[in-house]
C-alpha positions in Angstrom: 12.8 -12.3 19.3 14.2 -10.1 16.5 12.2 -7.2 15.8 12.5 -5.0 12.5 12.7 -1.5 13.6 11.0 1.2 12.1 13.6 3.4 10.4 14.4 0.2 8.5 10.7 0.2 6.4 10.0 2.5 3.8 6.1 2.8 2.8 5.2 3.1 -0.7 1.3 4.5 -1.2 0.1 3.2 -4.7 -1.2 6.1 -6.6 -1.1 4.6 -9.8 -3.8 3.0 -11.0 -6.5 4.1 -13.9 -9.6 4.8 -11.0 -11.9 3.2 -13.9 -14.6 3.2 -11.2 -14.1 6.6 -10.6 -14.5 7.3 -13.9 -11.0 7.5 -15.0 -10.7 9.9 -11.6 -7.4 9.9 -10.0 -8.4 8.1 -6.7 -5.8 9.4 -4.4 -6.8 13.0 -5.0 -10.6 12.7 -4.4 -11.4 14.7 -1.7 -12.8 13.3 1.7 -13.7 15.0 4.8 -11.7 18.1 3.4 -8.7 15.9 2.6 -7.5 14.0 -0.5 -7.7 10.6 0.5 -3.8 10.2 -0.4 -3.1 13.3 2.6 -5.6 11.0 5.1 -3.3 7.7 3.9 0.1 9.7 3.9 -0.9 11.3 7.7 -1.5 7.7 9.2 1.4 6.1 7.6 4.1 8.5 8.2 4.8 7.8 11.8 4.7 4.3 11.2 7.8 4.1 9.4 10.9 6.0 8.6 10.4 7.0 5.1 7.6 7.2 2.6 7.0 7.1 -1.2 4.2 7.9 -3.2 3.8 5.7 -6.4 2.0 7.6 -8.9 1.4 7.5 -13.2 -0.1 10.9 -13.3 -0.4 14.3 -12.0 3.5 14.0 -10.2 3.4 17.8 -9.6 0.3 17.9 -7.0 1.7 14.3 -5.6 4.9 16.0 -5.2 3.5 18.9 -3.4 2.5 16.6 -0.4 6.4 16.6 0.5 7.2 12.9 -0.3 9.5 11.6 -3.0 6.9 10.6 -6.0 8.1 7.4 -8.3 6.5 6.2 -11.1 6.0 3.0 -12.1 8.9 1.7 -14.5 6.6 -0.5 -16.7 4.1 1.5 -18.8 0.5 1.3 -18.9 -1.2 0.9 -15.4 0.1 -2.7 -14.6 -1.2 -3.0 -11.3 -0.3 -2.6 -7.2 2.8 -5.2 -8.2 4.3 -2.9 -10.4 3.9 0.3 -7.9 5.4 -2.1 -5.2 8.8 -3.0 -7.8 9.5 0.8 -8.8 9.6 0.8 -4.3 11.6 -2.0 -4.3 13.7 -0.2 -6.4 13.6 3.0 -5.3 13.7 2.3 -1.1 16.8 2.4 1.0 15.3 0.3 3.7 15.5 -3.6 3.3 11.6 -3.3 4.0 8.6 -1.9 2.1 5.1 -1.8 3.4 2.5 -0.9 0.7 -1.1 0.3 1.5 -3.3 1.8 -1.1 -4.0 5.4 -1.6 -7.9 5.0 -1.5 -8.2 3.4 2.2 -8.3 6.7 4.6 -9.0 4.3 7.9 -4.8 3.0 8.0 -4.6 1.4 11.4 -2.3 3.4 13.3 -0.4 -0.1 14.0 -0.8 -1.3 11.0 3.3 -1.8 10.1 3.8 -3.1 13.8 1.3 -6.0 13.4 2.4 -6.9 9.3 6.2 -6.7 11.3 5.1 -8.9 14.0 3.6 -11.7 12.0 6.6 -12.0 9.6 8.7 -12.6 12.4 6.6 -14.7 14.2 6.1 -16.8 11.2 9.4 -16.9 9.7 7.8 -15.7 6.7 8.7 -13.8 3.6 6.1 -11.6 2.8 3.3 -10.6 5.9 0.0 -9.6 4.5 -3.3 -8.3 6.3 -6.3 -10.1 7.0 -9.5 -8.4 7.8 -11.1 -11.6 9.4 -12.9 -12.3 6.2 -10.6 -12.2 3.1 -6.5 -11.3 2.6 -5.8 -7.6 2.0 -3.1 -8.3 -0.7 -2.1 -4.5 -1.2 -1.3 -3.7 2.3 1.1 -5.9 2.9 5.1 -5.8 3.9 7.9 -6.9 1.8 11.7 -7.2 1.9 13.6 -5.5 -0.7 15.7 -9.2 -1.3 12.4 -10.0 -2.8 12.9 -7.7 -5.9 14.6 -10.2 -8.3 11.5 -12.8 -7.8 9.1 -10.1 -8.4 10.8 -8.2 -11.4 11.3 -11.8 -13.0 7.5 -12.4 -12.0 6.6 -9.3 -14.0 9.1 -10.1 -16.9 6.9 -13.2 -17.5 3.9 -10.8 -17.6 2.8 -11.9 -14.5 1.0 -9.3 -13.0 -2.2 -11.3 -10.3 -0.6 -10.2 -6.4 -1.5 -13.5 -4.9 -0.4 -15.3 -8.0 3.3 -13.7 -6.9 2.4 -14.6 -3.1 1.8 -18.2 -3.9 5.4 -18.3 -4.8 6.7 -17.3 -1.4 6.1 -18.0 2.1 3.5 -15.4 3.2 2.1 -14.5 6.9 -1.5 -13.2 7.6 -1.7 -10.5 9.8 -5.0 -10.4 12.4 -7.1 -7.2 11.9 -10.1 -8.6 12.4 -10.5 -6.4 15.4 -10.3 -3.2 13.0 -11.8 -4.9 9.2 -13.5 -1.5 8.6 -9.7 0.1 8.3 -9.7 -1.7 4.8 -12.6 0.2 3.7 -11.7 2.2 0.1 -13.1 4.1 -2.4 -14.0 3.0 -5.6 -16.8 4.3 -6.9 -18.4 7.7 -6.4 -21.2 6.6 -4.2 -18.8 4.6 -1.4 -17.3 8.1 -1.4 -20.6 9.7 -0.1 -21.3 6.8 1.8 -18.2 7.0 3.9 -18.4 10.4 3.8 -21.3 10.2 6.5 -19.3 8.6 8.6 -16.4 10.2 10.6 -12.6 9.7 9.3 -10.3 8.8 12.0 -7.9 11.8 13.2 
C-alpha cells in the first residue's frame, strides 16, 4: 500500500480566529496547566510531522517566540479555519498539510498516522476526523494540489469547511476510541472545567 511519509506533511495550527467566546481573548495563548494551549498543541504535533506552522492574525511576536514559522492569513478580517488552512497551502513545502486547532490541548499522539491511513485507504482527497459522534472538520489532512479549489472556493466568498468538503471526496478518520482528544476551549468556564482534569504529557 502506499504510505505518505512524515517529512512530506507540514502541520498548520490555526491561531487566527477572533476567540469571541473568550471574550475577544486570543485562544491559543490562554494558559492551561502552566502552558498556553498553542505550546500543549505545538508539543503533540511536532513529532508527528516534519514541519510545522502557526497561523495567526495577531500577537506574531509571542507566536514567533515558540520557534515555528508564524503566517498570517492572506485575506483580512478573521475569515475562518479555511482561510488559515490556504495561507498553509501556500506557505508549506510538503505536498500535505494537516490542520488541528490551537484550542484542543488533548492532540492524539497518532493523530496524522490515522487521517494518513484513511486517505489512503479510501482513495480520498481530503481525510477528516471523526470522534464517533460528529466530523471534526478542522483537524483534518489536505494535499497542497488542493489549493486552486480552495482559493477559488474562497474567491466566491465561500468560507462554510464542509461546504468546501462537499466538493471533494473526503475520508473519515475513526477516533471514536479517543473523542475526548477533540475537547477545546471556548469559553472561560470549559477552561476551568478541563483544567480539573489532567492534560496529557
Amino acid at each position: 500500500m502506499i504510505r505518505i511519509p512524515t517529512d512530506n506533511i507540514t502541520a498548520v495550527v490555526l491561531a487566527g480566529g477572533r476567540g469571541r467566546r473568550l471574550g475577544g481573548r486570543d485562544k491559543g495563548l490562554v494558559e492551561l496547566g502552566g502552558k498556553t494551549l498553542v505550546e500543549h498543541v505545538l508539543d503533540a504535533i511536532r513529532p508527528q510531522v516534519r514541519s510545522v506552522l502557526i497561523n495567526a492574525n495577531r500577537n506574531l511576536e509571542t507566536y514567533s517566540g515558540f520557534g515555528y514559522p508564524v503566517i498570517n492569513d492572506e485575506m483580512a478580517d478573521f475569515q475562518g479555519p479555511l482561510a488559515g488552512l490556504a495561507a498553509g497551502l501556500s506557505a508549506c513545502d510538503t505536498d500535505y498539510v494537516v490542520t488541528l486547532p490551537c484550542d484542543g490541548p488533548y492532540v492524539p499522539a497518532d493523530l496524522v498516522a490515522r487521517l494518513a491511513r484513511a486517505l489512503v485507504e479510501n482513495d480520498a482527497e481530503i481525510a477528516v476526523a471523526h470522534d464517533g459522534r460528529r466530523m471534526q472538520p478542522v483537524y483534518a489532512l489536505v494535499p497542497r494540489a488542493l489549493r486552486p479549489s480552495l482559493q477559488a472556493f474562497l474567491d466566491a466568498g465561500d468560507r462554510k469547511v464542509e461546504l468546501w468538503y462537499a466538493r471533494h471526496a473526503v475520508a473519515m478518520a475513526d477516533f471514536s476510541d479517543v473523542s475526548e482528544a477533540f475537547i477545546n476551549i471556548n469559553t472561560e468556564a470549559e477552561r476551568h472545567r478541563v483544567a480539573k482534569g489532567n492534560i496529557p504529557a
